[in-house]
VOPAGU-2260 file (C-alpha; in pm, 1 decimal, decimal comma):
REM VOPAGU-2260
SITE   aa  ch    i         X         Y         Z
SITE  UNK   A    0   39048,0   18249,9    7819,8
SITE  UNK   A    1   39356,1   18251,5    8058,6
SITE  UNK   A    2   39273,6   18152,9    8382,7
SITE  UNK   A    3   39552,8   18252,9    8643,6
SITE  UNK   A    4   39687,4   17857,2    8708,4
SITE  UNK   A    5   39626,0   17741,1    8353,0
SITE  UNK   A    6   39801,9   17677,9    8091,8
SITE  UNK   A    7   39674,4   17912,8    7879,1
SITE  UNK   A    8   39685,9   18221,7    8106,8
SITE  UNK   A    9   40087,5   18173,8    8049,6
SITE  UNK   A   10   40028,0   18193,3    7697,2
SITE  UNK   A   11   39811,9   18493,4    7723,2
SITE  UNK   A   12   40063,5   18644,7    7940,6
SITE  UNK   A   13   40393,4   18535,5    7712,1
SITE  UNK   A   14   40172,8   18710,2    7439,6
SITE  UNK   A   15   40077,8   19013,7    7528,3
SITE  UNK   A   16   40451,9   19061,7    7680,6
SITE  UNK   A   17   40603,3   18995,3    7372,3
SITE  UNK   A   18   40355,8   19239,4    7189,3
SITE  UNK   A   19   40434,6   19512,5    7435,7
SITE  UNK   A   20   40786,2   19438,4    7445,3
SITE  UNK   A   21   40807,5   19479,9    7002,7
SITE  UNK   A   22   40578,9   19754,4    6979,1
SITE  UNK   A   23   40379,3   19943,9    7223,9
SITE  UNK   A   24   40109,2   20004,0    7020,9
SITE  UNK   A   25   40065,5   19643,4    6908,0
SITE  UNK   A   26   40040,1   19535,9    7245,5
SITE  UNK   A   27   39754,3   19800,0    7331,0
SITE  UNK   A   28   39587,7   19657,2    7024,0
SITE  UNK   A   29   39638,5   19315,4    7168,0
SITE  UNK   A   30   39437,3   19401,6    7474,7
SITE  UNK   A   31   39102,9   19456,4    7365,6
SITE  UNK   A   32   39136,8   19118,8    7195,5
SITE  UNK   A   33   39169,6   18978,3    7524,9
SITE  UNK   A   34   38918,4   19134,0    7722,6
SITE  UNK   A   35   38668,8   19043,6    7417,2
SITE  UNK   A   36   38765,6   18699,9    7446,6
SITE  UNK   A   37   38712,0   18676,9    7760,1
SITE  UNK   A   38   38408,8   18829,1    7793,7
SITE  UNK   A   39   38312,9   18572,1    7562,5
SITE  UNK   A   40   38448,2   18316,3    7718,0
SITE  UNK   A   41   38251,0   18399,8    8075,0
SITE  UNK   A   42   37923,7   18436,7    7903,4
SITE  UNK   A   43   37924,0   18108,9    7790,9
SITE  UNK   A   44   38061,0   17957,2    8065,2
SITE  UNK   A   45   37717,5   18082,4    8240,7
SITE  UNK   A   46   37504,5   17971,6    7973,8
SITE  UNK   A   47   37643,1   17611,9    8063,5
SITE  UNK   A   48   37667,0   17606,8    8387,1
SITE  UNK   A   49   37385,4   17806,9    8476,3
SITE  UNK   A   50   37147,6   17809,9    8175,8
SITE  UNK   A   51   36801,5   17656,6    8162,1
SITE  UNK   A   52   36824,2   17261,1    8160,0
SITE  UNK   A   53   36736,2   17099,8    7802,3
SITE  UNK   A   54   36751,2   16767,7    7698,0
SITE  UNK   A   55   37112,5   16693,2    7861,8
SITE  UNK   A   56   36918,7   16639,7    8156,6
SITE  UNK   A   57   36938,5   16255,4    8036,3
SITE  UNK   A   58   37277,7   16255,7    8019,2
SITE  UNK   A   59   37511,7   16069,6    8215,9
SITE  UNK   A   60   37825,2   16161,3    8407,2
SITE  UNK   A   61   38154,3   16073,5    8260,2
SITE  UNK   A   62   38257,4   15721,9    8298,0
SITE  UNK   A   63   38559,8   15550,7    8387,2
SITE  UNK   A   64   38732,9   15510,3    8015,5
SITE  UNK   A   65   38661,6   15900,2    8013,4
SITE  UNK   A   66   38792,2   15975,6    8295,3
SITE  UNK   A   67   39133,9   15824,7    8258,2
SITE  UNK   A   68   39155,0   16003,6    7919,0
SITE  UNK   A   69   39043,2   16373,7    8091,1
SITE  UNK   A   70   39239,6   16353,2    8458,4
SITE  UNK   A   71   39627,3   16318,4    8268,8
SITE  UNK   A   72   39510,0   16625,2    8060,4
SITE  UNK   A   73   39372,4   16815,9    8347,5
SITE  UNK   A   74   39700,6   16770,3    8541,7
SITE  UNK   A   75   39946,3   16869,2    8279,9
SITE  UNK   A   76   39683,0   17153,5    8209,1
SITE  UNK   A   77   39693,1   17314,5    8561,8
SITE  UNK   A   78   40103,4   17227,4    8597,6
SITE  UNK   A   79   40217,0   17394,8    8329,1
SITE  UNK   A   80   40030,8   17698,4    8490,1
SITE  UNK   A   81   40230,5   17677,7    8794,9
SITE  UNK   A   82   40514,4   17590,9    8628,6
SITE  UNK   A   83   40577,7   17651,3    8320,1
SITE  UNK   A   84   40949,4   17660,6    8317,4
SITE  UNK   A   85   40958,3   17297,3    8219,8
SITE  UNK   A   86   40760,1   17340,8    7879,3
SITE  UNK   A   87   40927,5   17663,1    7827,0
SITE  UNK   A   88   41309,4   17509,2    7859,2
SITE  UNK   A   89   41205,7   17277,0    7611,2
SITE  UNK   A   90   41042,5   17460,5    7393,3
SITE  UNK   A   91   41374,8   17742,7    7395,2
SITE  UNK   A   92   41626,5   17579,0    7151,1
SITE  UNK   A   93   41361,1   17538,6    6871,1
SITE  UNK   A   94   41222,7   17839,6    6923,3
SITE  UNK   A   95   41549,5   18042,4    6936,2
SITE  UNK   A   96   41647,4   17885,4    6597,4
SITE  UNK   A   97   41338,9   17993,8    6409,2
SITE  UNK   A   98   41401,2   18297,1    6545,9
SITE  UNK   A   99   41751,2   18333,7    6447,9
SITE  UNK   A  100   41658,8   18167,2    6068,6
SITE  UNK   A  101   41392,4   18469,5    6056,5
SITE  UNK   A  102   41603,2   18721,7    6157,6
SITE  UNK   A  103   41896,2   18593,2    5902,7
SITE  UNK   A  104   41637,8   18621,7    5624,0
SITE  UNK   A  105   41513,9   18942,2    5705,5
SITE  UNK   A  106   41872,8   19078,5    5676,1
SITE  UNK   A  107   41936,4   18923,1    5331,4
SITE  UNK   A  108   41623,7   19021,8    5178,6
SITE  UNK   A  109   41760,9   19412,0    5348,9
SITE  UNK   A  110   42036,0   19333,1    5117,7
SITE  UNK   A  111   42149,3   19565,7    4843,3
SITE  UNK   A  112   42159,2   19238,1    4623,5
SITE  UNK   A  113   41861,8   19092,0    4691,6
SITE  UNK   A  114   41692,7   19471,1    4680,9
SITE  UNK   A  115   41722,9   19449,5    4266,8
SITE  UNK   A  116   41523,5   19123,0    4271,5
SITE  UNK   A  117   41131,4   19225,7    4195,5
SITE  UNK   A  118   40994,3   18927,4    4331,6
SITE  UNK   A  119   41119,7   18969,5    4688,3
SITE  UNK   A  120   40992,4   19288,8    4740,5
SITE  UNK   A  121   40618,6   19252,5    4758,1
């Protein structure tokens, strides 16, 4: 679930943009997806945080070691929320390739060549 701030709310967004922006349709399909998910996402958020204690009650809080694992993820987690231009410039050049590679083999396989070959057109 994409909390506005988070990480993955940008991907949620960058998602359901694309969808909408390469078919309509698919990107009304993508919505309900989304809503499930979080819906899903909130309900068991409340079962943790507000369910009936069990046997966690014994459990301690996180230590130190933990803690200096968790806080670097946290951060990056929150700024690329805010600012995801970073992640997204360097992400760009890799991305536009595959793209570009895809798009070059969906042309040849549209072909008339490669049209005669059976085992390309599944």
């Amino acid at each position: 679930m994409g909390f506005p701030g988070t990480n993955s709310f940008v991907g949620e967004a960058l998602v359901l943009i694309g969808a909408f922006a390469q078919n309509p349709w698919v990107g009304a399909a993508a919505v309900p997806g989304v809503m499930l998910g979080a819906a899903y996402m909130l309900r068991l958020g409340q079962k943790l945080a507000w369910g009936e204690p069990t046997q966690a009650t014994a459990w301690k809080d996180l230590n130190v070691r933990e803690w200096v694992y968790f806080a670097p993820l946290a951060v990056l987690v929150i700024y690329i929320g805010l600012a995801p231009g970073l992640t997204l410039r360097a992400m760009d050049p890799t991305l536009t390739r595959v793209l570009d590679e895809s798009a070059s083999v969906r042309r040849w396989r549209r072909s008339p060549w490669t049209r005669r070959l059976p085992m390309l057109n599944r």
